[in-house]
N, C-alpha and C positions, 0 to 999 in steps of 0.2 A: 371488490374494492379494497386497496390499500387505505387505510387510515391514519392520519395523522397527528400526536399529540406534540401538542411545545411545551417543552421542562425548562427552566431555567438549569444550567450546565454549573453552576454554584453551589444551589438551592434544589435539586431538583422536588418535585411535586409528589409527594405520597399516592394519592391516589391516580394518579400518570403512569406508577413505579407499577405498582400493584396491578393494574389493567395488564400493563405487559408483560409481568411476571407470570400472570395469569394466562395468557398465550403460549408462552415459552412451556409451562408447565401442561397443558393439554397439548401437546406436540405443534406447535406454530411457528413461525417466523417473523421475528423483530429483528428490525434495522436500527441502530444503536448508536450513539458518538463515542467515541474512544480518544483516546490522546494522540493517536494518531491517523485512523482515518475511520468511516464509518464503517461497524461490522454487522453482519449479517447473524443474528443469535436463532442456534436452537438447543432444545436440549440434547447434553452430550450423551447424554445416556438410552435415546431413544432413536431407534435403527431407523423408525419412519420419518421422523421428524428431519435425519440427516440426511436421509434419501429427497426432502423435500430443496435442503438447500441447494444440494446438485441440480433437480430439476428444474428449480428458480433463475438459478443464474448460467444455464446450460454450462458449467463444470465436469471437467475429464474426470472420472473416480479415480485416475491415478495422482493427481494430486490432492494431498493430505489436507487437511481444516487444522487449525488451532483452536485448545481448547480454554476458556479463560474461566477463571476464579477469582471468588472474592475477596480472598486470604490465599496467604502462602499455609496456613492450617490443611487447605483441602485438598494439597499436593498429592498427602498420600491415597488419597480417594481415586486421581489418576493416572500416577506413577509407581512402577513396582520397584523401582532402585533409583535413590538421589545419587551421584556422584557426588564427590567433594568440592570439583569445580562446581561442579551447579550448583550447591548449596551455598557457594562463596558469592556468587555473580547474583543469584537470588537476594541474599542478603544486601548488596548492595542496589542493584539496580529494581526493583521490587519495591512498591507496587509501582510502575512504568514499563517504556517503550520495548521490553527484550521478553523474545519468544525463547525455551530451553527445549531441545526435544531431548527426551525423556524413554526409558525401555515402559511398556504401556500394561496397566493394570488389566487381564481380561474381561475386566465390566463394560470396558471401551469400546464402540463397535470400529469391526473392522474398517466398516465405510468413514471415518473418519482419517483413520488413518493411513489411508488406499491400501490397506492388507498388510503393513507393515508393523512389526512388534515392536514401534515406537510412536510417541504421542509429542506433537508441540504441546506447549505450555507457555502461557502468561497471567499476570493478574496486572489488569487493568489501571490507571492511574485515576483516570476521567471518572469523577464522583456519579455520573449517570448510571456510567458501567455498572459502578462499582457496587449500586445502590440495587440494579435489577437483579443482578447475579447472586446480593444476600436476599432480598426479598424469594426471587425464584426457588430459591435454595438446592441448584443443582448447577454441576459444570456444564458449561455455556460453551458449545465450538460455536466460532464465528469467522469466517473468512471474510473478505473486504465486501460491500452490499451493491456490487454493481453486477453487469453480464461480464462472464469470462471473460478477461484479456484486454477488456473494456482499461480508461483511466478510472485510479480508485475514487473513490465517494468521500469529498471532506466537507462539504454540506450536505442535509436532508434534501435539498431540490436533486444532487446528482444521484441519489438512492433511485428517488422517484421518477429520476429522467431515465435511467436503467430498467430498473423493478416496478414500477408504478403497475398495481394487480395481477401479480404475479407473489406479493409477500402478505402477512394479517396487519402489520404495524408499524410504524415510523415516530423513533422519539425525534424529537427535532431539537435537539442541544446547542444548535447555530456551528460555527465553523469550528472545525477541529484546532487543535492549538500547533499540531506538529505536520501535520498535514501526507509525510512518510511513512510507510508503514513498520512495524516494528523490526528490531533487530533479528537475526534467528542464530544462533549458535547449539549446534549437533553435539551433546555432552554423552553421546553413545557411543562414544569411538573415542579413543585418547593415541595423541591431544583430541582435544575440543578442536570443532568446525565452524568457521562463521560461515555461514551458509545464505544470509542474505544480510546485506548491510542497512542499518535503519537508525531509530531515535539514539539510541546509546552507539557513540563513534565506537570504530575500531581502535583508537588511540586509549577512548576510556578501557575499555575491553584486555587488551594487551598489560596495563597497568595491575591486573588484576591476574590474569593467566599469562603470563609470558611466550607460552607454548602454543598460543592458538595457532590454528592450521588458518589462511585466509584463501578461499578457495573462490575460485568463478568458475562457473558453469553453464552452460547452456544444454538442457537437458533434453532427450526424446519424451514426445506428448505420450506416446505408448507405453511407459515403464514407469512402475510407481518414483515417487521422489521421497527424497528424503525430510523434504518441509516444502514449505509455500514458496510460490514466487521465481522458481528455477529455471522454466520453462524458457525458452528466447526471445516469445510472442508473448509480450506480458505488459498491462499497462498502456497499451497502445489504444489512440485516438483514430476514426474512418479513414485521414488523411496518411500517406506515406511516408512514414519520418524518416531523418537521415542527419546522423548526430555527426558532427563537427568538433576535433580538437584541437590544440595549440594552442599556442599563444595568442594573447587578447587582438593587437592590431594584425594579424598577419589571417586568422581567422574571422574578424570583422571585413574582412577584404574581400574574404574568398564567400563568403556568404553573400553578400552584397553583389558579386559578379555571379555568383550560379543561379541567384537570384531573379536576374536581370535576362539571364538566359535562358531560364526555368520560363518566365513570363513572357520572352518573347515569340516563344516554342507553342504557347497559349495554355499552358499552365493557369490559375490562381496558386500562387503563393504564400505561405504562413510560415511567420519567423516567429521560432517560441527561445526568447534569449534572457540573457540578464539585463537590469535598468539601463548600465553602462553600454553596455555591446549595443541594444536597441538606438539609444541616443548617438552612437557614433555609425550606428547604420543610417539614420536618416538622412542625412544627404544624398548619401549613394543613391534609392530607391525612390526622392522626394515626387519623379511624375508617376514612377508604378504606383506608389500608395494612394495617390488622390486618382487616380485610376479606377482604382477595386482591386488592381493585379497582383497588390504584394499587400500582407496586412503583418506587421513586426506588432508583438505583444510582450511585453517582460514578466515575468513572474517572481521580478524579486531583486534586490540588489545585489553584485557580486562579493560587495564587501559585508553582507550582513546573509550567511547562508542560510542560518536559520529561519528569516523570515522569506528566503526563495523556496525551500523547501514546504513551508507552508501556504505560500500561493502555488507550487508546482501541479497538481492535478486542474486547480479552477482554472487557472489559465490557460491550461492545453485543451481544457471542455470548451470554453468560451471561443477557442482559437479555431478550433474543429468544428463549432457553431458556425462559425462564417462562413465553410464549405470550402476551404482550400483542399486541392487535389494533392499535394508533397508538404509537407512541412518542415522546415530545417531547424535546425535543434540546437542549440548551446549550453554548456552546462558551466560550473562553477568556479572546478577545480576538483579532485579527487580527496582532498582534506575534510576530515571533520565530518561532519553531515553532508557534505559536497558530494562522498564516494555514495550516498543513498541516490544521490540526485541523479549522478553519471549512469548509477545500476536500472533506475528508473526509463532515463532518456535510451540509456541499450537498446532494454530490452522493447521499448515503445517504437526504436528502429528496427528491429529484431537483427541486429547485430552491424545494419549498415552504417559504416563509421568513413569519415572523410577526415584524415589525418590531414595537418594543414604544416607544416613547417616555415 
């Protein structure tokens, strides 16, 4: 049985804290809220405990785990060299949304870091976190709390709609506030690598290091990576996505007729878009949708990215609830927290994109 406790995400609950510190530190598995989405905690230090989260969320060992702290104090517990960038971006973006990988202190096990002499790194923003990891008093690797490849966890129901008896504990913090998973920038190699786009933009980021390398990838599942997130099948909900870009009206168009087509072919169809885009779809789709054949969900407004970024996971669970067989995809814009969003929608197509001019 999974177990469920509710903290207040403000206030959390001492004796909440303590129950699952107390797991963590006997080698367990807790599901946790973070500021950006829910993470899957165990101890970093304990070889069984990480072999457990692999075999929780059937994870490839070649992809690495992040390892989180309660202070930037416990850096050096598991990092053998700060860089000067890193200490800079540290300083500023700390405690929040940005992962650093780091050359890895040997206490680290290898299964963390898929055999690689480097470590992610973060310290947590979300007072939950932040609360278990001092109580625990050990580094915490936590990957996102769902099954591999799965969309991430930014309420305790989608830990449990994933993991449910398969983990020891669930704080229940209610909805994440960013909903994207963290930044990740590679300070093992100079320049610096942004390696997956997240809470802290690339715009803040470059403000800070001028020199950053912005890299996309889409990596082989067989060959260690270099942090989380790279793979090209990533974040992806049962339904077949198929990401759409352009311009607003000309991609509202094209959506709406593949749509129509998708559904006449006997498809169910699922439109996962912004407020704006949805509302100017409904006419086009007005008999599919009362139908069942086409169901348009938004997750957010286009003029306000931040709060689409933080309905984007619920809404593509909710959307893939309803059993569409394709689902077509809109994103925000490549700006700002938008470029998390697009990395997201990618890779949840695994690369299938419908350019729209």
């Amino acid at each position: 049985m999974t177990r469920t406790l509710a903290v207040d995400p403000e206030r959390p609950d001492a004796a909440a804290i303590a129950e699952a510190a107390a797991v963590i530190r006997r080698g367990g598995l807790v599901a946790f809220p973070t500021e950006t989405v829910y993470g899957l905690g165990a101890n970093a230090l304990d070889a069984d405990a990480i072999r457990r989260i692999f075999e929780a969320k059937g994870r490839p060992s070649t992809d690495p785990l992040i390892v989180h702290l309660a202070h930037v104090g416990q850096l050096e517990q598991v990092a053998s060299h700060v860089p000067p960038e890193a200490r800079r971006l540290a300083r500023a973006f700390w405690a929040g949304p940005l992962t650093l990988v780091l050359p890895k202190r040997p206490e680290i096990p290898d299964a963390v870091t898929a055999g690689l002499p480097s470590v992610a790194v973060r310290v947590p923003a979300h007072r939950v976190a932040r609360a278990l990891m001092e109580t625990a008093g050990v580094p915490v690797a936590a990957p996102s709390a769902n099954r591999f490849a799965r969309p991430s966890p930014t309420r305790a129901a989608h830990v449990l709609e994933d993991l449910g008896g398969r983990i020891d504990l669930v704080l229940d913090g209610g909805p994440t506030p960013i909903g994207v998973e963290s930044t990740i920038v590679d300070c093992t190699v100079s320049p610096p690598v942004l390696r997956r786009p997240g809470g802290v933009t690339r715009e803040q980021l470059l403000a800070l290091v001028p020199d950053l390398v912005v890299e996309a990838r889409a990596a082989d599942a067989g060959t260690a990576q270099p942090a989380p997130g790279q793979l090209l099948r990533h974040y992806a909900p049962r339904a077949r996505v198929t990401l759409y870009e352009g311009t607003g009206a000309a991609v509202v168009e094209r959506v709406g007729r593949d749509a129509r087509h998708l559904a006449g072919q006997g498809s169910r169809v699922g439109i996962l878009a912004p407020e704006e885009d949805v509302m100017a779809l409904a006419p086009r789709i007005a008999a599919l949708a009362s139908s069942g054949r086409v169901m348009a969900r938004a997750f957010g407004p286009r003029r306000d990215p931040d709060e689409a970024a933080r309905r984007l996971f619920d809404t593509m669970r909710a959307l893939d609830r309803e059993g569409p067989d394709v689902m077509l995809a809109i994103g925000v814009g490549a700006e700002a927290i938008g470029a998390a969003i697009h990395d997201r929608l990618l890779r949840a197509a695994e690369g299938r994109v419908v350019r729209v001019r």
